[in-house]
Every structure is written in C-alpha cells, then in structure tokens.
C-alpha positions in Angstrom: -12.9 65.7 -200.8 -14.6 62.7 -202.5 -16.8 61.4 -199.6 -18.6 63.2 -196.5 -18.5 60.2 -194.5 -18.6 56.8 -194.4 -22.3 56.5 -194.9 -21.8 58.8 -198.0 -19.4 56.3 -199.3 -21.3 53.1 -198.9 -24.4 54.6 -201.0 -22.3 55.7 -203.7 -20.6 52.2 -202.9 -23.9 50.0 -203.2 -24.5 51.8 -206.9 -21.6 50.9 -208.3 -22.4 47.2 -206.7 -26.3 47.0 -208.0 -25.4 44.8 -210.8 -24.4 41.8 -207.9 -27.9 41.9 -206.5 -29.2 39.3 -209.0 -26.2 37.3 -207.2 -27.7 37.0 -203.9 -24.7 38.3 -202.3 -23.5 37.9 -198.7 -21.8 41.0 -197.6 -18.7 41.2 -195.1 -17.8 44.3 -193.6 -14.1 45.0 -192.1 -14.4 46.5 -188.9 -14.4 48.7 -187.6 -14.2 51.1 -190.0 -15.9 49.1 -193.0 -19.1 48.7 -190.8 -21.0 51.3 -191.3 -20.0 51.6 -195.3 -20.9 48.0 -195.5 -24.6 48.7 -193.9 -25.5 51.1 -196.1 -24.2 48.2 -199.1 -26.4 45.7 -197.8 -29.8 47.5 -196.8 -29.8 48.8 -200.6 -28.8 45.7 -202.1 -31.5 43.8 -199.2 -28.1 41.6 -198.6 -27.1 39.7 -195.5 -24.4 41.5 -193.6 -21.9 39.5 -191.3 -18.1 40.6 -190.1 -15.2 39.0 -191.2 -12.8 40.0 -188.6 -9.1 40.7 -190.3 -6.2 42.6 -188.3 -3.3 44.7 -189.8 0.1 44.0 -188.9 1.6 47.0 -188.1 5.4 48.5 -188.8 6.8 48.7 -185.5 7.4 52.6 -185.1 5.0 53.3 -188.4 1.9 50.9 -187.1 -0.3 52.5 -189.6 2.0 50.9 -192.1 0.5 47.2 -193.0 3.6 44.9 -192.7 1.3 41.9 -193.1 -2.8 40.9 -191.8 -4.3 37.9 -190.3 -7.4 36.5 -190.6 -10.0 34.9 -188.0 -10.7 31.6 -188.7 -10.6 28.0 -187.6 -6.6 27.7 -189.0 -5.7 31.7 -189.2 -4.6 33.3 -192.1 -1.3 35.4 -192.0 -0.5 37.0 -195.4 3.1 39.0 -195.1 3.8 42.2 -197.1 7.4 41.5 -197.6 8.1 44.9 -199.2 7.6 46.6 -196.6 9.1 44.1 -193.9 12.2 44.4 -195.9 12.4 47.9 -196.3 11.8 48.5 -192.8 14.2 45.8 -191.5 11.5 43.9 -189.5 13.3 41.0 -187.5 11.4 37.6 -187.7 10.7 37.5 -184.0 9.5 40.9 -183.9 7.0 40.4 -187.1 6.0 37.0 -184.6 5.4 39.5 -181.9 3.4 41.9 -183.3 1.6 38.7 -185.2 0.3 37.2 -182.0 -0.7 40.5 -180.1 -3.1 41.2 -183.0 -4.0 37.8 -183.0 -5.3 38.0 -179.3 -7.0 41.4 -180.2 -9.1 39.2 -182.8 -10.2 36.9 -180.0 -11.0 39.8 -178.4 -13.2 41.5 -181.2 -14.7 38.0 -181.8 -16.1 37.6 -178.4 -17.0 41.5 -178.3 -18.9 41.8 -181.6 -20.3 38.0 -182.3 -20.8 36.5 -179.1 -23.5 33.7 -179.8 -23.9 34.7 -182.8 -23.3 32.2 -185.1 -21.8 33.0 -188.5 -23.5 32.9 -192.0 -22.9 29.5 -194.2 -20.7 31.4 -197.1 -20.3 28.0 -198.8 -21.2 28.6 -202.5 -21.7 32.4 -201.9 -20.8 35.3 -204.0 -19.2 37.6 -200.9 -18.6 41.3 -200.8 -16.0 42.2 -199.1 -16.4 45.9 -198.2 -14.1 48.5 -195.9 -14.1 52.3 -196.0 -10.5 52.3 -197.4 -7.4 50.3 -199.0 -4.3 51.4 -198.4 -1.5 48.8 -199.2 -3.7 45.4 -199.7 -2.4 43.3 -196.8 -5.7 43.1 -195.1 -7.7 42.8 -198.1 -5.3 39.7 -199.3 -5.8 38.2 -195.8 -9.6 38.5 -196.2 -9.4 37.1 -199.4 -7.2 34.1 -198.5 -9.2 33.7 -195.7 -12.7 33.3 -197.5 -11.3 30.9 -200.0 -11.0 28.4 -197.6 -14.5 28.5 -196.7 -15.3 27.8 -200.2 -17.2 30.6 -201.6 -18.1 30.9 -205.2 -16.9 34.4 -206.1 -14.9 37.2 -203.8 -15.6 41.3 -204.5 -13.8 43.7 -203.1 -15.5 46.6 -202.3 -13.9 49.7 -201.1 -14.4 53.8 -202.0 -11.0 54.6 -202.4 -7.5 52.7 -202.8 -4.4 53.2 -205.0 -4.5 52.1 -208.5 -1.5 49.7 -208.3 -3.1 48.3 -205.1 -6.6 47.8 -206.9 -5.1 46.1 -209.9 -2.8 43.4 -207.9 -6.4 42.7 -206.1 -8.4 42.0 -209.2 -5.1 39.2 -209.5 -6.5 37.5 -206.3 -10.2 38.7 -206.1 -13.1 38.0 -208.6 -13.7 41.9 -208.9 -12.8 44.6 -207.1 -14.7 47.8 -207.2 -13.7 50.9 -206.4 -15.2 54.2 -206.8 -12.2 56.3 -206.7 -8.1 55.7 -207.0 -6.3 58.8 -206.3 -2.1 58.2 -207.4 -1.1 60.2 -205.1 -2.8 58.1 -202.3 -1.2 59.6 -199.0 -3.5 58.1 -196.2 -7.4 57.1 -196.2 -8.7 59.6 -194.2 -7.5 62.4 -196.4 -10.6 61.1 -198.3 -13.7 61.8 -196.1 -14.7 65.2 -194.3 -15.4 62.5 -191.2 -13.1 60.4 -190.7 -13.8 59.4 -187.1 -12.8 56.2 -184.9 -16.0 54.2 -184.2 -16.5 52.4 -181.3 -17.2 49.1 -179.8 -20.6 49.7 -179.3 -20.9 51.3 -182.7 -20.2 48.0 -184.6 -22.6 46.2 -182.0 -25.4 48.2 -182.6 -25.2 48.0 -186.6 -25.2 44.1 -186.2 -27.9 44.6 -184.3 -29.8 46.1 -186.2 -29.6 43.5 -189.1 -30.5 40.4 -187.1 -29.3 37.3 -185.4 -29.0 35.7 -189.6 -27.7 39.2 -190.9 -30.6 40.7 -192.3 -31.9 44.1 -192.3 -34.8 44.9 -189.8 -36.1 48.8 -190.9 -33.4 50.1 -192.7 -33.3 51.7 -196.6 
C-alpha cells in the first residue's frame, strides 16, 4: 500500500513539487479529501494555501462514477465526461438534475468553509492544484477550466495516485501534472492508503485556519 495516510502522501507529494518553490506558487487544495494532502504541500513549500471548491457529477446508481464536475466561480464551470454519460445512458435532464443538486452543495461548502474569507488574487500565478486522488479526470478538468479563466500563469496538477491514461490526457490540458504513483490497474483511490477516512466539515475549517485569513502558514513544518 503506497501511502499511510493522507498526510503521508502530501510529504512525499511536496518532494516531488520542491523544484516549483522558486515559482512562488499558490496552492489549491480539493476538498475535502485534498485538504489535508495539500497542507502538508504548502507548509514545506512555505506556499499560500486557498480551496478551490469543484464537485463531481455522479452516475446515477454508480455516484462514485464522475459523469462530469463543476466548478465554483462567478460563471460555473461544467466539464461533461461523455464516455461515461454514454455508456451509462444518462438522459439530459437527469445529468441537469444531478448538475444543479451539486451545484447548491457548492453554495453550501462555500459559505461553510470561506465565509468572509476572501479569496487569494491568482492572477499571474503559478497554481497547484492538489487532491489525495484522480480517478477519471472530470474534476481535475473542471478545476483546470475553471482557473484558466482567472488568468493564472501556469496550472500543476498534483495528486499521489491516478491512472496513467488519466495523467497523460491531463498534461494535454494542464502545465504539469505530477504524480507520484500510477497503478494500471487503478480500481478505486482508497485502495491506495492504509486511512482512507471521510473528513469532516470542521476538519477542512480548522486546516484553513490554521494558515490564515491570506493563506499562509502560522506554526506548521
């Protein structure tokens, strides 16, 4: 089993990244799972940390199956996988449905992590985009999408384990991707870390927290 945890991961994670700290990088962290990988990323790299808040679009009957993502933002981005819509024989309307109840779960999550907090100014930015895990890409293209109207300089994926095919159609859309392992025979994330657990609300609060109102890290190494 390659990692222990997620906190495991996001050292091994901010190694592989070390040669982006000359960059000044801004790192974003996919919650909830990403967040506590993407703390340990930015108190070794003495990077910002912020949330960029992206939501799967699950199969109807197979939810943990991405059939698409959308992205917070000003004008939403919705990036479809239609592989899988077409395999499962997804109706439009239902895709719609499932669309807009993740939608209002990002509003939610938005007013839940951020609050007043405002944002960090990623114009001209090299980001990091960072999660514990890529499965089929939908979210990760959302992210990406997402960030490029914001108009950032340079977009890395960061993840500890994904699919090869998944990594290389990334590098298509992304800057970089890095990713420190990329198992064929994927199956599902979790079979990739000895804990695997669902963090909580409060979880992802507290790690903001403990970077700062402007995303930096306040006693953490």
């Amino acid at each position: 089993m390659p990692f222990r945890n997620r906190s495991e991961a996001g050292r091994r994670l901010a190694a592989a990244l070390e040669p982006y700290r000359k960059e000044d990088p801004v790192i974003l962290a996919l919650p909830r799972g990403g967040v506590p990988v993407a703390a340990d990323v930015a108190a070794r790299l003495s990077a910002p940390l912020d949330l960029l808040l992206v939501r799967k679009i699950g199969t109807p009957g197979q939810p943990e199956l991405a059939m698409g993502a959308v992205v917070d933002g000003a004008e939403p981005v919705v990036v479809r996988n239609e592989d899988v819509i077409r395999a499962a024989a997804v109706p439009a309307a239902e895709f719609d449905r499932v669309c807009a109840q993740e939608m209002r779960e990002l509003e939610r999550r938005r007013a839940r992590y951020l609050a007043d907090r405002q944002p960090l100014d990623l114009a001209g930015r090299v980001v990091v985009i960072v999660d514990d895990g890529i499965a089929t890409g939908a979210t990760a293209r959302a992210a990406i999408g997402g960030l490029r109207r914001r108009g950032v300089r340079r977009i890395i994926v960061a993840t500890p384990v994904a699919p090869p095919e998944v990594v290389d159609a990334l590098r298509v859309e992304a800057d970089d991707v890095v990713c420190l392992e990329q198992p064929r025979d994927f199956g599902a994330i979790g079979l990739y870390y000895g804990d695997f657990r669902q963090l909580s609300d409060e979880e992802v609060v507290a790690t903001l927290r403990a970077f700062g109102p402007r995303g930096e890290a306040s006693g953490r190494a």
